[in-house]
KEDO-873136 format. One record per atom (N, C-alpha, C): z, x, y. Coordinates in steps of 0.2 Angstrom, whole numbers, padded with zeros to 4 digits, always signed. Layout:
ZXY
...
***
This chain:
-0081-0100+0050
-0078-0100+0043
-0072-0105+0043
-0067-0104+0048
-0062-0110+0047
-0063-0118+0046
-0071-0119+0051
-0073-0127+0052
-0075-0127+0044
-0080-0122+0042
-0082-0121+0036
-0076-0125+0029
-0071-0122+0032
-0066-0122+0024
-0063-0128+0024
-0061-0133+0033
-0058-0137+0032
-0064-0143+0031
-0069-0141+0031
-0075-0147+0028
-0072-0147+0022
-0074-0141+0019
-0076-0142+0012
-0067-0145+0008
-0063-0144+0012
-0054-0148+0008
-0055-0154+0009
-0059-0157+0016
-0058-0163+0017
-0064-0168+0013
-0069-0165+0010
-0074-0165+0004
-0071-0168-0001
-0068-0162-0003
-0064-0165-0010
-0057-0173-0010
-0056-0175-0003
-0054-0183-0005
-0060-0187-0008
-0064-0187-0010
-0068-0189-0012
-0067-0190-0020
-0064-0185-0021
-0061-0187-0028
-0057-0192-0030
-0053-0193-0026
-0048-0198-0026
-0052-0205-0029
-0059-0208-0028
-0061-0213-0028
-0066-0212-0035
-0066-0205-0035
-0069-0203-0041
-0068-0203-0046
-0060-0200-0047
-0053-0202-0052
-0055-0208-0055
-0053-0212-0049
-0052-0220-0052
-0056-0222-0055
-0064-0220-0051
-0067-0223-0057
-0068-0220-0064
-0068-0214-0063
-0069-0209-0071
-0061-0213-0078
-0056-0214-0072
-0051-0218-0077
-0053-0224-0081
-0055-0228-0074
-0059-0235-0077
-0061-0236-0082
-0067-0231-0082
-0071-0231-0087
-0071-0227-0093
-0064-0222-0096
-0062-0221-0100
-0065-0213-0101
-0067-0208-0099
-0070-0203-0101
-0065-0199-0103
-0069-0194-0107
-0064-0189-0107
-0060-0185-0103
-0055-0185-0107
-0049-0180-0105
-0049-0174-0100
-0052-0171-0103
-0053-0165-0099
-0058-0167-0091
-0061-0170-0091
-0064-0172-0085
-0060-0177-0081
-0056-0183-0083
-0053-0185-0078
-0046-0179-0074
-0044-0175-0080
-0039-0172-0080
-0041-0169-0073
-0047-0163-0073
-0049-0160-0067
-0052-0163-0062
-0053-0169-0063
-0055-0173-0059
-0049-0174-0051
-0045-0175-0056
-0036-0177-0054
-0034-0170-0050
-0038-0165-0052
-0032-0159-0052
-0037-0159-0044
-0042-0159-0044
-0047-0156-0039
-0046-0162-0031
-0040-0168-0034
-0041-0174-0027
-0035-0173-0025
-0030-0169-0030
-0024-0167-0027
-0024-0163-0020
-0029-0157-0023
-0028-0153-0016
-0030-0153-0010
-0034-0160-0007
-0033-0162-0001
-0028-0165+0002
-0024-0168-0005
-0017-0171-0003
-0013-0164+0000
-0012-0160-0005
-0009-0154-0004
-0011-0151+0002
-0018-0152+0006
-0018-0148+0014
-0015-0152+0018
-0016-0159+0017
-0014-0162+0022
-0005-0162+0021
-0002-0161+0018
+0006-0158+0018
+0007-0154+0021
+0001-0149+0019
+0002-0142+0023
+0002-0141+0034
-0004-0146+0034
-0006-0146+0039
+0000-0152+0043
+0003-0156+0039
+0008-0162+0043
+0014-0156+0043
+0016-0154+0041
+0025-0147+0040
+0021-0144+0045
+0016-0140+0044
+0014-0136+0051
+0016-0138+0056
+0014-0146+0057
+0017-0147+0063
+0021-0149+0067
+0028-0152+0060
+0032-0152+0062
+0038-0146+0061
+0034-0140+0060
+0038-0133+0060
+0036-0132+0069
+0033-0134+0071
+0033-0134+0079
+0038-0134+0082
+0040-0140+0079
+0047-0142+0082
+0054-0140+0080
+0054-0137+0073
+0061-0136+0069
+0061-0130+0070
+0056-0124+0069
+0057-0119+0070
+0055-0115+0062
+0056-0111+0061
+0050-0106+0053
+0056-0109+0048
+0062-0107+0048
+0067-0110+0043
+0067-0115+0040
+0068-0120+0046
+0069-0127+0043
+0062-0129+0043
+0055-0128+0048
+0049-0127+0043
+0048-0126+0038
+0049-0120+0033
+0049-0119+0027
+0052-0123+0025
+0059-0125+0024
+0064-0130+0019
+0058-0138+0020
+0055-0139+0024
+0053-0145+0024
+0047-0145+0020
+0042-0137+0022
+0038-0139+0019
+0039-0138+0009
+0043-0133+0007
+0045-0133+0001
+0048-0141-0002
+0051-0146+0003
+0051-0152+0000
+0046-0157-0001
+0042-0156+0004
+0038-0162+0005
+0032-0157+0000
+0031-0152-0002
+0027-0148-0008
+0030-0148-0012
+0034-0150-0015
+0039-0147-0020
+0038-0157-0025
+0036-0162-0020
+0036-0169-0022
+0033-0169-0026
+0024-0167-0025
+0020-0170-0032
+0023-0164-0038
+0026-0161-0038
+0028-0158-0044
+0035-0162-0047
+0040-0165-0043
+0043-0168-0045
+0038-0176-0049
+0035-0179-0045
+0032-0184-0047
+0028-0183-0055
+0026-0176-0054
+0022-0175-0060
+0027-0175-0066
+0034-0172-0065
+0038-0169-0071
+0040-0176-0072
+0041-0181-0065
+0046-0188-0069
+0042-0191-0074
+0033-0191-0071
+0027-0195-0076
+0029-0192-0084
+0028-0187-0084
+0029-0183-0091
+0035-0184-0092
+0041-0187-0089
+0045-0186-0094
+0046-0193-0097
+0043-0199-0092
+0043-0205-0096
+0037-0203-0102
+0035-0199-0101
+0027-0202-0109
+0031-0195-0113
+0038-0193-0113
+0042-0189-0117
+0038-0183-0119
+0035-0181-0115
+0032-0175-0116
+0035-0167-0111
+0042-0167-0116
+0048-0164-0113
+0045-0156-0114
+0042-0154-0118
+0042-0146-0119
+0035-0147-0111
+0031-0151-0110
+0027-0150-0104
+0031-0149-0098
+0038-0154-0097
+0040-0155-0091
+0044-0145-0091
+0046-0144-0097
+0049-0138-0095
+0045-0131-0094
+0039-0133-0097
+0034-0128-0094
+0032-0128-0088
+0033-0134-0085
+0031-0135-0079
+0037-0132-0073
+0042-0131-0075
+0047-0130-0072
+0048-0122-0072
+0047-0119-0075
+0047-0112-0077
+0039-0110-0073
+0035-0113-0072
+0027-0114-0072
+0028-0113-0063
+0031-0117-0060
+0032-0118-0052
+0035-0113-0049
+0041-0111-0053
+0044-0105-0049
+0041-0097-0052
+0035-0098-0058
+0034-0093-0056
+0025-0092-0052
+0023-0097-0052
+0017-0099-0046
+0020-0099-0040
+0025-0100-0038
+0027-0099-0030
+0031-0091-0030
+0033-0089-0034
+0036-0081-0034
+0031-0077-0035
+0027-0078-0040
+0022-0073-0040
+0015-0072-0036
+0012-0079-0040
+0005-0081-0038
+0004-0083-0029
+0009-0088-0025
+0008-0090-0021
+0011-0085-0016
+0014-0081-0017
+0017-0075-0011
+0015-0072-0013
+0010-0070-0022
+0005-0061-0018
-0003-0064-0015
-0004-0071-0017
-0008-0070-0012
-0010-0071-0006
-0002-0073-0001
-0001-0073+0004
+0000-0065+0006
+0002-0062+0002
+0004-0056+0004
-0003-0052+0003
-0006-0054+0000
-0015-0052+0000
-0019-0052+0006
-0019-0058+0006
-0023-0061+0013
-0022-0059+0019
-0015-0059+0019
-0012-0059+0026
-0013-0051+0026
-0012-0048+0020
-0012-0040+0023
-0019-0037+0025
-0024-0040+0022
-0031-0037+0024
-0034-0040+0029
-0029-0045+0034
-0030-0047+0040
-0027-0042+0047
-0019-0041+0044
-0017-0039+0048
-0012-0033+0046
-0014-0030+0042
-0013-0022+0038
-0005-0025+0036
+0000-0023+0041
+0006-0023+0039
+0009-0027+0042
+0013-0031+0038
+0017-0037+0041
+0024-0037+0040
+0028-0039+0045
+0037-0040+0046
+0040-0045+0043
+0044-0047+0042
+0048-0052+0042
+0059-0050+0040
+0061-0056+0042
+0069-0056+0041
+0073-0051+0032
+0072-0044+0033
+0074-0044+0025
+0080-0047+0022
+0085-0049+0027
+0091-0052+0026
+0091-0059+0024
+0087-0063+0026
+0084-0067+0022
+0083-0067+0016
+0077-0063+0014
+0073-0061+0008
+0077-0062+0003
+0084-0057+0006
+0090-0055+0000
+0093-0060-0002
+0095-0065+0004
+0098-0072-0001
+0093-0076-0003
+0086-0077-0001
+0083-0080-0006
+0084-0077-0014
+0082-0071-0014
+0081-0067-0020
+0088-0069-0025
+0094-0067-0022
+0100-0067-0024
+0101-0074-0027
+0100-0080-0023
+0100-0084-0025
+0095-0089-0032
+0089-0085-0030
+0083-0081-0037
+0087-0083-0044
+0091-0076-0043
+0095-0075-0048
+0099-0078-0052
+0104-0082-0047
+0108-0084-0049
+0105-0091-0054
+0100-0094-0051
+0096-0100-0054
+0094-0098-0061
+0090-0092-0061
+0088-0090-0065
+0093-0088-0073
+0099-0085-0071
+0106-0083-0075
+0107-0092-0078
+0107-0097-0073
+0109-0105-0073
+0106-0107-0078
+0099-0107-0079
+0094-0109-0082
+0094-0104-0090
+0097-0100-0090
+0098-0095-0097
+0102-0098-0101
+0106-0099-0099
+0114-0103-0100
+0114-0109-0105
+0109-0116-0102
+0110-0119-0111
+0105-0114-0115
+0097-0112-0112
+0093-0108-0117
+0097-0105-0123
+0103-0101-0119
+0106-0096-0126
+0110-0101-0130
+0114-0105-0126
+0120-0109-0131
+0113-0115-0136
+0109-0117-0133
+0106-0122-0139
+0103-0115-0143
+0100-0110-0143
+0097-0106-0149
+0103-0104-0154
+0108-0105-0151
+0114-0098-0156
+0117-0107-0159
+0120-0112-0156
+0124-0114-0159
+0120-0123-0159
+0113-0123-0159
+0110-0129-0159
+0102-0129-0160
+0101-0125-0165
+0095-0122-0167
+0091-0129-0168
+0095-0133-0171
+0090-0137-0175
+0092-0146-0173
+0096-0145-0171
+0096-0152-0167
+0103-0151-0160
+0102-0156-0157
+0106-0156-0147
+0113-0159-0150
+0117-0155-0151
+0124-0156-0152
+0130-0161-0146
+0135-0163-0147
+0139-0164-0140
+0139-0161-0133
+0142-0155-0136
+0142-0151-0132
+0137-0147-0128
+0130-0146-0132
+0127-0144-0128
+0124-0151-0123
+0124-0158-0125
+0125-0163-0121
+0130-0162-0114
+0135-0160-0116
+0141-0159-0110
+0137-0154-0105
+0136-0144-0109
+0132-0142-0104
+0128-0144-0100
+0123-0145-0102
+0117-0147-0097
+0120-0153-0093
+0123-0159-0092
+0124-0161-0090
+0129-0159-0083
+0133-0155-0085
+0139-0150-0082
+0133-0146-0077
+0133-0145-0079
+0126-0138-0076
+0121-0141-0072
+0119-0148-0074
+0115-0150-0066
+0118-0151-0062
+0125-0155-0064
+0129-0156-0055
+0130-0152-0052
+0132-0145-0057
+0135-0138-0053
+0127-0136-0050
+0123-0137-0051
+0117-0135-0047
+0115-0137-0042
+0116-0145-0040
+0114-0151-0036
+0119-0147-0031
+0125-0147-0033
+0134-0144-0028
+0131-0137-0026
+0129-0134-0030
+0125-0126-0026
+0120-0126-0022
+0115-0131-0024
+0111-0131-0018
+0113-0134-0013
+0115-0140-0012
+0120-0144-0005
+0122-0139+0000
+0125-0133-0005
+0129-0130-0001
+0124-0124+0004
+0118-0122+0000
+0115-0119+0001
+0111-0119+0008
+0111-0129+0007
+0107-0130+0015
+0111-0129+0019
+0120-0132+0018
+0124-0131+0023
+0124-0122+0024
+0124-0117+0021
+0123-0111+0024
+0117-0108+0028
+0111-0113+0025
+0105-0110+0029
+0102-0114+0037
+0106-0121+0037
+0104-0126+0042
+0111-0125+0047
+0117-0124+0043
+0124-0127+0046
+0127-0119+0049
+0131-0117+0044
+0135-0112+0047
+0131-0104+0048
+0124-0103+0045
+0123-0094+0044
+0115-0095+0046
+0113-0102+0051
+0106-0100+0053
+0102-0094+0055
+0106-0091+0060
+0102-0085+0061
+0103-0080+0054
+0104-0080+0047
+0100-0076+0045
+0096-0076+0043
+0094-0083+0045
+0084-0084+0041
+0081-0086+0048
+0082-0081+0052
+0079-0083+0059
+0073-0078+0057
+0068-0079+0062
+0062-0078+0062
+0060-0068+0066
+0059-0064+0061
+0061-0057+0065
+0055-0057+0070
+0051-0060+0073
+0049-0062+0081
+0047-0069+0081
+0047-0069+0087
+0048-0077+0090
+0039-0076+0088
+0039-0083+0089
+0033-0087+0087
+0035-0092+0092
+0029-0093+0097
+0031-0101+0102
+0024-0105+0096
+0025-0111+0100
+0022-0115+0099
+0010-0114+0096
+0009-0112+0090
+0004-0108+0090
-0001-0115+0090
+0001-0122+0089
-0005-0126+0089
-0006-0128+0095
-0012-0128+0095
-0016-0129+0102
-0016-0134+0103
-0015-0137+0110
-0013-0144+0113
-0018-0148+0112
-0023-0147+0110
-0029-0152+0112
-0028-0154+0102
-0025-0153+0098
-0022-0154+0090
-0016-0155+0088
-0012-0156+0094
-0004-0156+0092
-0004-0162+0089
+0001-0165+0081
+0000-0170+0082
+0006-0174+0086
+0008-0181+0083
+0015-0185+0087
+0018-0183+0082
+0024-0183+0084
+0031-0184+0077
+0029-0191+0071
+0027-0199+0072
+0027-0202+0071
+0021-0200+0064
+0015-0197+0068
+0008-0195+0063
+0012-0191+0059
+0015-0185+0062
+0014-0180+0056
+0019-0181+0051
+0025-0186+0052
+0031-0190+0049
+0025-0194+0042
+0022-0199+0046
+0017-0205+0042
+0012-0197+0036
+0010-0196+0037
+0004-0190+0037
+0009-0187+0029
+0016-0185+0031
+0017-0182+0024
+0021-0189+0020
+0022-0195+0022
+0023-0200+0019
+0018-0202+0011
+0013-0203+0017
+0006-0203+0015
+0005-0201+0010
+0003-0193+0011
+0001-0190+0008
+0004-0188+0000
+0013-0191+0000
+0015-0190-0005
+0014-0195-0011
+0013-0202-0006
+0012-0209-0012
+0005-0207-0014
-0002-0202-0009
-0006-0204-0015
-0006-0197-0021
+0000-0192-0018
+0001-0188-0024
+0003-0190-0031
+0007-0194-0028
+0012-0197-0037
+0006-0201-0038
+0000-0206-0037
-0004-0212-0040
-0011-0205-0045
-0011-0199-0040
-0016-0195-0044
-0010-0190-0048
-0006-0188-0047
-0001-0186-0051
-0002-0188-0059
+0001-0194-0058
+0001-0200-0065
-0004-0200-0068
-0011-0198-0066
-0018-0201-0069
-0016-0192-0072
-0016-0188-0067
-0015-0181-0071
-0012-0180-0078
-0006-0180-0077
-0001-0182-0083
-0003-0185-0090
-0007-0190-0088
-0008-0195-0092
-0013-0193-0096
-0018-0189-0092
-0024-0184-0094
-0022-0176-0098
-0016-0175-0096
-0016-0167-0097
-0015-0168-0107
-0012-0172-0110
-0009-0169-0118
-0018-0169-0121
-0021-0173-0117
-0027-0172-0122
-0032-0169-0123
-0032-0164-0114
-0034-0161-0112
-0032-0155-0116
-0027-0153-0117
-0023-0148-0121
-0026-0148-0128
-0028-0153-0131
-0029-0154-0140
-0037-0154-0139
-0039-0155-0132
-0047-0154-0132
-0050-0146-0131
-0044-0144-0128
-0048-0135-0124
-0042-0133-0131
-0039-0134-0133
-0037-0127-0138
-0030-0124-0135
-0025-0129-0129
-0020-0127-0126
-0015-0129-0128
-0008-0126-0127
-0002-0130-0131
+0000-0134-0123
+0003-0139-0125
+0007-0142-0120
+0011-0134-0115
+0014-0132-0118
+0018-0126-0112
+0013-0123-0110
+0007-0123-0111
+0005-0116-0107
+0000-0123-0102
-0001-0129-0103
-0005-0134-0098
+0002-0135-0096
+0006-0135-0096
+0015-0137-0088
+0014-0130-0086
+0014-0125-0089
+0017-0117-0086
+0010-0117-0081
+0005-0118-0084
+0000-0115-0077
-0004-0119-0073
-0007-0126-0079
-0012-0130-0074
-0005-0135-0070
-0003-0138-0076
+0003-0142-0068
+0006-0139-0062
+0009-0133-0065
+0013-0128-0060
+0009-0126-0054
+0003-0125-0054
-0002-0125-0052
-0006-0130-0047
-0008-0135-0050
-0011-0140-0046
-0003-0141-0043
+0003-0143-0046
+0009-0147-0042
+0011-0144-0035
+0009-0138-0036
+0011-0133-0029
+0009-0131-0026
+0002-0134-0026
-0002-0132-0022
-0002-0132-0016
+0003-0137-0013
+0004-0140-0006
+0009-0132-0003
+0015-0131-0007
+0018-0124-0004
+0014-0118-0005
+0008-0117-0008
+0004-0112-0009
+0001-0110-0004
-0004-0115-0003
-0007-0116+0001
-0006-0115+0012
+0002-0118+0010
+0007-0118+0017
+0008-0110+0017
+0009-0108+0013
+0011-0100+0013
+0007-0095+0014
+0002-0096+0009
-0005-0093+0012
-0008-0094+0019
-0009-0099+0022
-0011-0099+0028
-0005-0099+0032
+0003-0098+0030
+0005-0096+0037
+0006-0087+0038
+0004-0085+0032
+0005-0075+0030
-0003-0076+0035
-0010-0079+0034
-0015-0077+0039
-0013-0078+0046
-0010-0081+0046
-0007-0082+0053
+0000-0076+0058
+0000-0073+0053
+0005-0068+0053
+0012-0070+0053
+0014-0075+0051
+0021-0081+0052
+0022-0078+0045
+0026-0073+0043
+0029-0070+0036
+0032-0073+0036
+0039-0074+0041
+0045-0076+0040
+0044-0083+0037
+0039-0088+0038
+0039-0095+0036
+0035-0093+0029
+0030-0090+0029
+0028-0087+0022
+0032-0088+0017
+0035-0083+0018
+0042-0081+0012
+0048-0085+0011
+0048-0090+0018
+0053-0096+0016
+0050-0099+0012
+0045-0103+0011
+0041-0109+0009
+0039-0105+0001
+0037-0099+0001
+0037-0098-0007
+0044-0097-0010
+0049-0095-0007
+0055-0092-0013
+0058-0098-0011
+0058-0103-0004
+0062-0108-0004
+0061-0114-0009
+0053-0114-0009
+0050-0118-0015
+0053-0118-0022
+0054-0111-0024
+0056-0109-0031
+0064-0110-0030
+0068-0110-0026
+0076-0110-0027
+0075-0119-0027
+0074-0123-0024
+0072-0128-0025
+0069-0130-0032
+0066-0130-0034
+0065-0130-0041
+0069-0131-0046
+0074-0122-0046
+0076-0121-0048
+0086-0125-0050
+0087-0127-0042
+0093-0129-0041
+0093-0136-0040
+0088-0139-0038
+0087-0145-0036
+0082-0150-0042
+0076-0149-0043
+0072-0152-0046
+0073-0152-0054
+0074-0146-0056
+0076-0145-0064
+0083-0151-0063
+0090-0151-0062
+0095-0154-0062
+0093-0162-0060
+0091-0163-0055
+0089-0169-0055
+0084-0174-0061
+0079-0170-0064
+0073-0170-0071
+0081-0172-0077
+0083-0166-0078
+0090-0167-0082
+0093-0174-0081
+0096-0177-0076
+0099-0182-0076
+0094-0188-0076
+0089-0189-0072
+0086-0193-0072
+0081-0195-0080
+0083-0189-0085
+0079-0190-0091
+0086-0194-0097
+0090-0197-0095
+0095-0201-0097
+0091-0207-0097
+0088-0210-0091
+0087-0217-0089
+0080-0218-0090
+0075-0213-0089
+0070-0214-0089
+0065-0213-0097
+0068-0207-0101
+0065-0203-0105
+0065-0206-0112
+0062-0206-0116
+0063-0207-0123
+0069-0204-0128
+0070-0197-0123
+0076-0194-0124
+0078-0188-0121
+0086-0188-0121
+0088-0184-0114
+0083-0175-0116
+0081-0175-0105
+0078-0165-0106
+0084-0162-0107
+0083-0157-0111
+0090-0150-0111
+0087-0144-0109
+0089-0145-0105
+0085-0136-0100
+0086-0130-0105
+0084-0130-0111
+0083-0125-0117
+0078-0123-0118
+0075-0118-0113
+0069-0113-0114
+0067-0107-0121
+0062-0108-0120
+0063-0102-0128
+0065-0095-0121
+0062-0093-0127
+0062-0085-0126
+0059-0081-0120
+0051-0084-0121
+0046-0082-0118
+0047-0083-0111
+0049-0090-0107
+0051-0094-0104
+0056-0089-0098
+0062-0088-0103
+0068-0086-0099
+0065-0079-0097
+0062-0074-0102
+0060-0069-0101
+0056-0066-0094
+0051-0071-0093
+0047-0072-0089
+0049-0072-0082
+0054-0079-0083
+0058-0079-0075
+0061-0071-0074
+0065-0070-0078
+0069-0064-0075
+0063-0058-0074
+0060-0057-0076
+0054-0053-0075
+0051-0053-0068
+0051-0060-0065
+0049-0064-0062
+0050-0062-0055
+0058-0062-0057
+0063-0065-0051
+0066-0054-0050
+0065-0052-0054
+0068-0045-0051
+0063-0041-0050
+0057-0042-0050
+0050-0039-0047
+0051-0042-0043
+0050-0047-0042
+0051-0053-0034
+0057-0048-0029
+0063-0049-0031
+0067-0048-0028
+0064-0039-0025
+0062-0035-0028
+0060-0029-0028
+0053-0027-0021
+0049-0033-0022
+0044-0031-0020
+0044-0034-0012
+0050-0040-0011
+0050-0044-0004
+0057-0038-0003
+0062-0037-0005
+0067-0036-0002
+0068-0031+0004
+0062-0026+0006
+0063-0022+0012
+0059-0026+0020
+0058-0030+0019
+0056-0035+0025
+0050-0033+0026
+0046-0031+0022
+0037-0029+0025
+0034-0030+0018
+0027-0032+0020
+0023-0034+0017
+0018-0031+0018
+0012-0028+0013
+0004-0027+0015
+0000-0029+0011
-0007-0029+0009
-0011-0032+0002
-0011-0028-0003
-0008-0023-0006
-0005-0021-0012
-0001-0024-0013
+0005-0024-0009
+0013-0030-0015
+0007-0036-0017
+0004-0038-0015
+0001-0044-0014
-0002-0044-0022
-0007-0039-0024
-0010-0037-0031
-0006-0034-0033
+0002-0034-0033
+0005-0032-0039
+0011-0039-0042
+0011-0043-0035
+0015-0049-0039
+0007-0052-0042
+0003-0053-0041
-0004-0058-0045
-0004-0054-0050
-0004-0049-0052
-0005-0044-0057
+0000-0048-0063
+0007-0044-0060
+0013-0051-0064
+0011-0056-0067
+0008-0061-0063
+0007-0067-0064
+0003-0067-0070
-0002-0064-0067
-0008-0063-0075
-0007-0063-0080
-0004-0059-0078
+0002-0053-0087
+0001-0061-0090
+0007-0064-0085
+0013-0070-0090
+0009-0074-0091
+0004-0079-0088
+0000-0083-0089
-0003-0081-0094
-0007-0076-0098
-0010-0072-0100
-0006-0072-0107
+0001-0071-0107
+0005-0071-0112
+0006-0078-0115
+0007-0085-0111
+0008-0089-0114
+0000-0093-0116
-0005-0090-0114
-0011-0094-0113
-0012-0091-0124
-0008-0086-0127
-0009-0083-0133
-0005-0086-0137
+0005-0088-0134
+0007-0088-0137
+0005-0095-0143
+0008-0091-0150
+0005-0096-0154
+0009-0103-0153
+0007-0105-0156
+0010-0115-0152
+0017-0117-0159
+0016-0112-0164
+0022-0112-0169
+0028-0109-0164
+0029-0103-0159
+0034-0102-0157
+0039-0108-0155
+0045-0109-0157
+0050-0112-0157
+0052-0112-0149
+0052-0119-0145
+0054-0120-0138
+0059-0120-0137
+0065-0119-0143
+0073-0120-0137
+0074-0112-0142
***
């Protein structure tokens, strides 16, 4: 079954050359787009598989911060493509779209898998908490212009709400900094691994430092080259299938961009490795949320047609917190088995579910 599955991921690079030619020759949208979405995910394993093995050597914490970065890539490449063709309600759906595919979607199916493998699984609850907490605090961050542009900037971006959001990214970039100095620098052991795990790759597969270093380099430049073909793909693909831009960010981007921490999560929950599980999904999401939105923010100064304002509608902010306090609820006693699993996917359904109707008149900020 395993030789079985890593055939059939290593099958799908084949798309990559397939992409290109479908762009060449100009086809429809909705085909290149899938085309793109389906060449991604070999990208995405081998991310997976290059962190694995460099979690050998850093241990489940700084594994998961690694692999949440080097996963967390083709979603930033995807939100910078889209924000250059100014397709800003996309990049915000997609941002909203990520953290709740890695809270929901991608830790209940790890929390799925893993449980009808290995009934009941452990991991660091004290961890759980400061991811969770810190959840929160993004989540509270990200409301903040939402409300101020509804109440006093309904209909066009004022100074001040200019001041905020840009106030508000630095304060984010400065919280997360600090974030890794708490969980790399001063308070490592509360995101230690509640059993040791030695070394589980078999010797005759270990890779070098150098390969697995090259491997997620690699793998990132050809995420951003199929990323961009993505992007490029998705607004027409939306006017072809009957979808609004936020509900193609909120689930197909969110979805294909994070495939790589998805992925990582699920196969370390089969593996019985929760503690790196639970890193790699919440840490993915706190990343998002502290890092990659603030970064989109500033960098849409320079690159955008015009600046993003982290101004979520309704639906959007709702969502998170839905998201983020079921999250917090369902991780925070340290165990895991495949019921939490079908009740965060359940969630997920709901919202997806909810934005896949909402009507495309409701108002984004």
């Amino acid at each position: 079954m395993k030789m079985r599955l890593k055939f059939s991921v290593e099958w799908l690079f084949l798309f990559i050359p397939i992409t290109l030619a479908l762009e060449h020759l100009g086809v429809a949208a909705p085909l290149l787009f899938f085309s793109a979405a389906l060449a991604i995910i070999p990208i995405a394993s081998l991310i997976v598989h290059a962190t694995e093995q460099l979690a050998t050597r850093t241990g489940d914490a700084i594994g998961g911060l690694l692999n949440a970065t080097f996963g967390n890539a083709p979603e930033l490449i995807i939100a910078i493509v889209a924000l250059k063709a100014g397709l800003l309600d996309m990049v915000l759906g997609s941002i909203a779209g990520a953290i709740l595919a890695n809270l929901l979607l991608a830790l209940g199916i790890a929390f799925l898998l893993g449980g009808l493998r290995h009934h009941d699984q452990d991991y660091n609850p004290a961890a759980a908490r400061v991811y969770s907490s810190m959840m929160l605090i993004a989540v509270v961050s990200l409301a903040v212009p939402s409300a101020f542009s509804r109440f006093f900037a309904p209909e066009e971006t004022i100074r001040q709400e200019t001041v905020l959001n840009v106030g508000l990214a630095v304060v984010l970039l400065v919280a997360y900094a600090l974030y890794l100095v708490f969980m790399l620098k001063t308070h490592p052991g509360a995101f230690a691994s509640k059993e040791s795990h030695a070394d589980e790759t078999e010797a005759g597969t270990r890779w070098s430092l150098p390969r697995a270093i090259g491997s997620l380099v690699g793998a990132s430049v050809l995420a951003a080259w199929m990323s961009e073909i993505l992007v490029g793909a998705a607004e027409g693909t939306g006017t072809a299938l009957g979808m609004s831009q936020l509900f193609i960010g909120i689930v197909f981007l969110a979805v294909v961009g994070g495939a790589a921490e998805s992925l990582s999560a699920i196969a370390m929950a089969r593996k019985n490795r929760m503690d790196m599980a639970v890193g790699i999904a919440l840490g993915s999401s706190i990343q998002i949320a502290l890092f990659v939105a603030p970064v989109l923010v500033l960098a849409s100064y320079f690159i955008a047609p015009q600046p993003l304002d982290l101004a979520f509608g309704r639906a959007e902010v709702g969502a998170l917190f839905i998201a983020v306090l079921i999250g917090a609820v369902v991780v925070g006693d340290g165990r895991s088995n495949w019921y939490k699993g079908v009740q965060l996917i359940t969630v997920y359904t709901i919202i997806a579910l909810m934005f896949y109707l909402l009507p495309e008149i409701a108002p984004a900020g």
